[in-house]
C-alpha positions in Angstrom: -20.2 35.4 41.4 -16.7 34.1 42.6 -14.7 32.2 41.1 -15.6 29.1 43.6 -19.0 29.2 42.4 -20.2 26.4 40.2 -21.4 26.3 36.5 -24.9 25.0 34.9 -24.7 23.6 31.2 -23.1 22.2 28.5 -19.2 23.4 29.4 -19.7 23.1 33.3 -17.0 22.3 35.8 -19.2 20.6 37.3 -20.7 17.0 36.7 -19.1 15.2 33.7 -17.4 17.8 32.7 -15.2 18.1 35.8 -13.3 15.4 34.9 -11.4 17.2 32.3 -9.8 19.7 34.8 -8.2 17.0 36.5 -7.7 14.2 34.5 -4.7 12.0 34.4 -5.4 10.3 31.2 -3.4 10.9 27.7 -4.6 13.5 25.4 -3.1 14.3 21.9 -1.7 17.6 21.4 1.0 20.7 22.7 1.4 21.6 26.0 1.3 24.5 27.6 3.7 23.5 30.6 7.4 24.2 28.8 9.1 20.7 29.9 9.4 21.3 33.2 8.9 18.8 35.6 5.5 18.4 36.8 5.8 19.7 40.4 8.0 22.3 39.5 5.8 23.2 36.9 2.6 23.6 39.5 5.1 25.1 41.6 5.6 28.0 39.2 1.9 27.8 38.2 0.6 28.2 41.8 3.1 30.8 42.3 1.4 32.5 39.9 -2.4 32.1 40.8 -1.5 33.4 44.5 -3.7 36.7 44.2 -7.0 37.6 45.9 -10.3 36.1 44.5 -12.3 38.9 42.5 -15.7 38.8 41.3 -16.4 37.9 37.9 -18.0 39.9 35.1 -20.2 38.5 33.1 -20.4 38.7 29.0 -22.5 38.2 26.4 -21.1 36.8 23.1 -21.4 39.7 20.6 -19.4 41.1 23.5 -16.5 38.5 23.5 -16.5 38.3 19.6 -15.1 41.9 19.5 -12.2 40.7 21.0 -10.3 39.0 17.7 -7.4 41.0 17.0 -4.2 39.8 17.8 -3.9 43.0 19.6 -6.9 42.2 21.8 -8.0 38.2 22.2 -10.0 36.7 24.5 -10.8 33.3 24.4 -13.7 31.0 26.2 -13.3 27.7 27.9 -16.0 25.5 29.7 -18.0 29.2 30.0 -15.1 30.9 31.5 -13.8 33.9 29.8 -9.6 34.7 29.6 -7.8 37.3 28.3 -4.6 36.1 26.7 -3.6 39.1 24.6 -0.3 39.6 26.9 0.8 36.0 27.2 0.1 35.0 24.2 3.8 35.2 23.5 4.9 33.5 26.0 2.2 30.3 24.9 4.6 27.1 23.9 2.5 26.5 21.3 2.6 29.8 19.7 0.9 32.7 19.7 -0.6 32.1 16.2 -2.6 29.0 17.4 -4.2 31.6 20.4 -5.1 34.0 17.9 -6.6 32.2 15.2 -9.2 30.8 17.9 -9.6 34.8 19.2 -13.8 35.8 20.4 -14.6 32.3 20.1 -15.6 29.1 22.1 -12.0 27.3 22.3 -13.4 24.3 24.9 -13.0 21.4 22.7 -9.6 22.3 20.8 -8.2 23.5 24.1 -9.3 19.5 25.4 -8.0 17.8 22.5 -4.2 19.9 22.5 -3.0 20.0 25.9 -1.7 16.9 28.2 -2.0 17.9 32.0 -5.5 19.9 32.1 -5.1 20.0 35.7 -1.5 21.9 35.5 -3.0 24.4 32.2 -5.7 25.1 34.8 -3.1 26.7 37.1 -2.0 29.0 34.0 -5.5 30.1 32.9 -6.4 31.2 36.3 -4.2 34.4 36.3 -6.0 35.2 32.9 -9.9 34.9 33.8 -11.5 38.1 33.5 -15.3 36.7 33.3 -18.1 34.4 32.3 -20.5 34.0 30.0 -23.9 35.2 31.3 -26.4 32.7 32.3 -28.9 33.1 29.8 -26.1 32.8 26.8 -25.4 29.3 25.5 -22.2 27.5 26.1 -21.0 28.0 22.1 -21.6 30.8 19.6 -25.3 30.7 19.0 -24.5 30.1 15.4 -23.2 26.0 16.4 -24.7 23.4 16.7 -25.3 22.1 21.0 -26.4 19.1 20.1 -23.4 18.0 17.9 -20.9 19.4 20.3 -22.5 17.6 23.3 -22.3 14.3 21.5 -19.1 14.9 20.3 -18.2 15.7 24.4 -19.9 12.9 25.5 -18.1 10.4 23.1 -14.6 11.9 24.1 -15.6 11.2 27.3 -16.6 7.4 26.9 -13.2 6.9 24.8 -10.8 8.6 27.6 -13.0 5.6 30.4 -12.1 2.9 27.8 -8.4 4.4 27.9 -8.4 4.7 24.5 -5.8 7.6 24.6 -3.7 5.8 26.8 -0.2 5.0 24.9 0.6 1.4 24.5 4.7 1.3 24.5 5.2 -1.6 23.4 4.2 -0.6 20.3 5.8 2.9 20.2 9.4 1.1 21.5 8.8 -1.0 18.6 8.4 1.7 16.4 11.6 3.3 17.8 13.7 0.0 17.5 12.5 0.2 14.0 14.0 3.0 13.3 17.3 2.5 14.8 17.5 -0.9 13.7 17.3 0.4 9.9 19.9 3.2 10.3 22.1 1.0 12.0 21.8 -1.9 9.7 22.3 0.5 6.1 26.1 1.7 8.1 26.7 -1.9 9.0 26.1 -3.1 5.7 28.7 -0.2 4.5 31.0 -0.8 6.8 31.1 -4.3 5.5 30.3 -4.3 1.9 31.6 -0.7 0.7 30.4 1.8 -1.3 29.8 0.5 -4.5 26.3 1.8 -6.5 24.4 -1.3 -5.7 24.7 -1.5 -2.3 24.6 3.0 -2.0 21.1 2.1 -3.3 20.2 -0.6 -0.7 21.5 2.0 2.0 19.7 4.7 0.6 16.2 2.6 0.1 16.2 1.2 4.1 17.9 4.9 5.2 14.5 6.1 3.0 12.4 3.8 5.4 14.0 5.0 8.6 13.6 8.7 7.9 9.8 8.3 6.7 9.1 5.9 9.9 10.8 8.6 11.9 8.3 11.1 10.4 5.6 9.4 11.7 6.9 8.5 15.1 8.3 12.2 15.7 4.5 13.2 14.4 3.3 11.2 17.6 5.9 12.3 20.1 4.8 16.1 19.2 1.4 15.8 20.2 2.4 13.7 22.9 1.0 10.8 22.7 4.0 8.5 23.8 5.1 10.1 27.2 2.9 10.6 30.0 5.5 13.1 30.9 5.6 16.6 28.3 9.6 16.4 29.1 10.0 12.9 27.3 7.8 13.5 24.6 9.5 16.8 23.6 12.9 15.2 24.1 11.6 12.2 21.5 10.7 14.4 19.5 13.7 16.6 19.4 15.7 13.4 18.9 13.6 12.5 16.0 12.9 15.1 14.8 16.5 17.0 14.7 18.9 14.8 15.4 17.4 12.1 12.7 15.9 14.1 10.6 18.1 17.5 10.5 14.5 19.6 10.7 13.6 21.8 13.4 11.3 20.3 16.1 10.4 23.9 17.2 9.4 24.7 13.5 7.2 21.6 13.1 5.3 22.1 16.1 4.8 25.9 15.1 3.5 25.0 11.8 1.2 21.8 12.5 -0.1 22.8 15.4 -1.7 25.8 13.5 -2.8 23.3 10.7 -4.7 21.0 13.7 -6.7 24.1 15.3 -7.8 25.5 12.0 -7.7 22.8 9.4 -8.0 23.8 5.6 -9.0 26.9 6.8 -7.3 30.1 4.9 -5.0 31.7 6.1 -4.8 30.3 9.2 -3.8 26.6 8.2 -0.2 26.9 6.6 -0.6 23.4 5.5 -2.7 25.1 2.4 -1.0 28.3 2.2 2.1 27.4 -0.3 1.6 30.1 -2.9 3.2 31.9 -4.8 4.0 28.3 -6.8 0.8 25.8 -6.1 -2.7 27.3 -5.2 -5.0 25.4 -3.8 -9.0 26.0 -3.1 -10.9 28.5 -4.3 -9.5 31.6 -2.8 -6.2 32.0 -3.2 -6.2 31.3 -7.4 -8.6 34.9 -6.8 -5.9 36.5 -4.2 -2.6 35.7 -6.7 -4.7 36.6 -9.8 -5.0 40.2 -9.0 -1.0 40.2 -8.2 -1.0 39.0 -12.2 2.0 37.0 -11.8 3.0 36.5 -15.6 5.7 33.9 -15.4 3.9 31.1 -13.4 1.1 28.8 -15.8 -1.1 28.1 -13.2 -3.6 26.5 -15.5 -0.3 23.4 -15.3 0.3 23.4 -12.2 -1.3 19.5 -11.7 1.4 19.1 -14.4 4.7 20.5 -12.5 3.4 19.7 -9.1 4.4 16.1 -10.0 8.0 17.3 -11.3 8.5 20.1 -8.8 6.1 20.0 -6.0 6.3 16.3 -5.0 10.8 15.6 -5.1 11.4 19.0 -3.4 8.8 19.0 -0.6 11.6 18.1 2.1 14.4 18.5 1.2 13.7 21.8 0.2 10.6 23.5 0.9 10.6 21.7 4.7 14.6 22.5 4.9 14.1 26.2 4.3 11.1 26.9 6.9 13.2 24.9 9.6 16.0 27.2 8.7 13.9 30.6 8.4 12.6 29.8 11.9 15.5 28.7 13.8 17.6 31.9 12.1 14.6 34.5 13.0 13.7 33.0 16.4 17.4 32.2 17.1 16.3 28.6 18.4 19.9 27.6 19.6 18.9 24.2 21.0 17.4 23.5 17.7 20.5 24.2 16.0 22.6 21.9 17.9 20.5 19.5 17.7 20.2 19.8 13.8 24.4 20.1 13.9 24.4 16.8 15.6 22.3 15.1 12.7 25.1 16.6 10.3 28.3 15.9 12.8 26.8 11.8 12.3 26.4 11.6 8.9 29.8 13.1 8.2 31.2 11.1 10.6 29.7 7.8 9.8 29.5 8.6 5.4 32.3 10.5 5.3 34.7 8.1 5.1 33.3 6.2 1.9 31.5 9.4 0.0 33.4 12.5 1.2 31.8 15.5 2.0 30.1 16.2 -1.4 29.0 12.4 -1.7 27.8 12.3 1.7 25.9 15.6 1.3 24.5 13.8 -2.0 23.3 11.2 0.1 21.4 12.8 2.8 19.4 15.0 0.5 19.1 11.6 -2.2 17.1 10.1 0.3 15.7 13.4 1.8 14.2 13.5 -1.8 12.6 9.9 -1.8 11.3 10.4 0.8 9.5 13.7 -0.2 7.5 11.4 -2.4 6.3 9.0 0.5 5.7 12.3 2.7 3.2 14.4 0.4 1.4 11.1 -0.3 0.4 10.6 3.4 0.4 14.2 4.2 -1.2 16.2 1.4 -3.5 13.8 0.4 -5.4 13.7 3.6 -6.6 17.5 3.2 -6.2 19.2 0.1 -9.1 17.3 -2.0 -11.4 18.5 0.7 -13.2 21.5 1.3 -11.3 24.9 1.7 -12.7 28.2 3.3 -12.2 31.4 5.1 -13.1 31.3 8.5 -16.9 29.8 9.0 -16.4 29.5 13.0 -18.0 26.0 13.0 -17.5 23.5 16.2 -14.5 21.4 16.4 -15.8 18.9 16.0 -17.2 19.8 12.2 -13.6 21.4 11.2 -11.9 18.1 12.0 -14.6 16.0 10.1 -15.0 18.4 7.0 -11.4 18.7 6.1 -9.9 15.3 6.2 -10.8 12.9 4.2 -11.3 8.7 4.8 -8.5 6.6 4.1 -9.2 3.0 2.9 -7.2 0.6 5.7 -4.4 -1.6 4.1 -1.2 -3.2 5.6 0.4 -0.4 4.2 -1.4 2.6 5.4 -1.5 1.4 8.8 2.6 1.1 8.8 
């Protein structure tokens, strides 16, 4: 069978199913085009599918779920079979994400993270080595069809509503926001001074900026903004690094990981924060046979409320974004990240010095740690944690986050 031929069942390329190859509509997630521009990008992409068509083997699932190490993955999408072992390295997204979904159906996840399908398509191509046999189902014969086809099915009524199309209005509002705050809290300096009071008022709507800039930054990363990858990585970086003073690059390595294999340990870091707070059921089992004397877990609902909640980001967040620029020597993170620190001093300087302005930064950086782990942590952690059950998408997403009441608040 070539690869022109056409596919039968639930994860055709043919049918409904087509339109996902070559869809032009928004979808959340990383890319796996680095920035580039579009043609350019199809460009390289084509340049690399230019190879004679070869005949396809076919595989059987206990086959394909031998393939899991991060020495040997394979993945499946919409039937076809790819072998990403050598690129995986070379993935935007990280290599982690590629591994964690290694021997197993990765249709639905691959849908949900990646903007130009038809542009990834062009990448895949140089790394099919098969199909699944006709007589195997289009998932591991341990998921559910049914739930995965309705799940399909509903994505693809929501994407002929253009409910993932962006509305940019209200992003641009979201972004005025932002700037509006930090430019207001230096006005108001300029003009009032330094004095305690009004260092509070500054640090209370610099507290709103940063928090607001989360969230936005949050949006940009899976590009949801941008019809373009280049501008919602460029958003981001600007949010994220040159607002914020974190690494855009580290975010993106650690939450994409979280999104393809939520509450799901190890592979979700989100949950993984030992040594000092262990959540779930497995890792109190893991750190109790290290016998670490000089930490009382049987408290730790106690100090996570004096430790775990002020030091969040300015701490726990500022050291991964470090470890990961220093290791992976991310240079354009670190200018960025030096241009968040070059304003500051620049604009704070003057009135708090270097040690007041430094004060500052992390002050709020420590508010806002509190607003953070509130939207963040709560959404997860009180549900369900488990090793690796290889369930559908669809059921991961649903079993590990947990409904949110709407209010004014919440929704802003």
């Amino acid at each position: 069978m070539t690869l022109e031929d056409k596919h039968a069942g639930n994860g055709s390329l043919v049918g409904k199913s087509q339109q996902y190859l070559g869809e032009k509509q928004q979808a959340n997630g990383k890319p796996v085009t680095n920035g580039k521009g579009e043609d350019s990008v199809k460009q390289e992409a084509n340049g690399k599918c230019d190879m004679p068509r070869k005949i396809l083997t076919m595989y059987s699932w206990q086959e394909i779920q031998r393939h899991n190490q991060e020495a040997d993955q394979w993945l499946v999408i919409n039937r076809k079979v790819y072998d990403v072992t050598d690129w995986a390295k070379r993935h935007p997204g990280g290599h982690r994400v590629l591994n964690h979904y290694a021997g197993e159906d990765a249709t639905d996840v691959f849908r949900a993270m990646h903007l130009k399908l038809d542009i990834v398509k062009l990448y895949l191509e140089p790394l099919l080595i098969g199909e699944l046999a006709p007589e195997e189902p289009s998932q591991e014969r341990n998921k559910n069809p049914r739930l995965v086809e309705d799940f399909q099915e509903l994505r693809r009524t929501l994407e002929a509503m253009n409910m993932f199309k962006a509305n940019w209005v209200f992003f641009f509002l979201h972004l005025a926001q932002i700037l509006i705050l930090e430019t207001l809290a230096w006005l108001m300096m300029w003009h009032f001074g330094n004095g305690w009071l009004m260092t509070i008022f500054i640090s209370f709507l610099l507290l709103i900026s940063q928090m607001q800039s989360f969230f936005l930054e949050h949006d940009s990363g899976h590009l949801s903004v941008f019809t373009n990858s280049k501008w919602n990585h460029l958003m981001q970086k600007f949010l994220m690094s040159h607002l914020k003073g974190l690494s855009a690059k580290w975010w993106n390595n650690q939450h994409f990981q979280h999104h393809v294999k939520t509450n799901i340990y190890p592979k979700d870091p989100d949950i993984d924060v030992g040594p000092l707070f262990l959540v779930g059921d497995l890792q109190p089992v893991k750190y109790g046979k290290k016998k670490i004397k000089f930490i009382d877990y049987e408290k730790q609902h106690l100090y996570f409320y004096m430790v775990g909640v002020p030091l969040f980001v300015p701490l726990y967040f500022n050291i991964k974004s470090i470890q990961l620029m220093y290791f992976q020597r991310c240079w354009e993170d670190i200018a960025w990240i030096s241009s968040f620190y070059i304003r500051h001093f620049i604009m704070l300087g003057p009135f708090y010095g270097i040690f007041g302005t430094i004060l500052l930064i992390y002050g709020v950086k420590f508010l806002e740690s509190a607003w953070m782990t509130y939207v963040t942590q709560m959404s997860h952690i009180p549900m369900k944690m488990s090793r690796e059950e290889n369930r559908d998408w669809f059921s991961t997403q649903v079993l590990a986050t947990c409904n949110i009441e709407q209010s004014f608040f919440n929704d802003w």
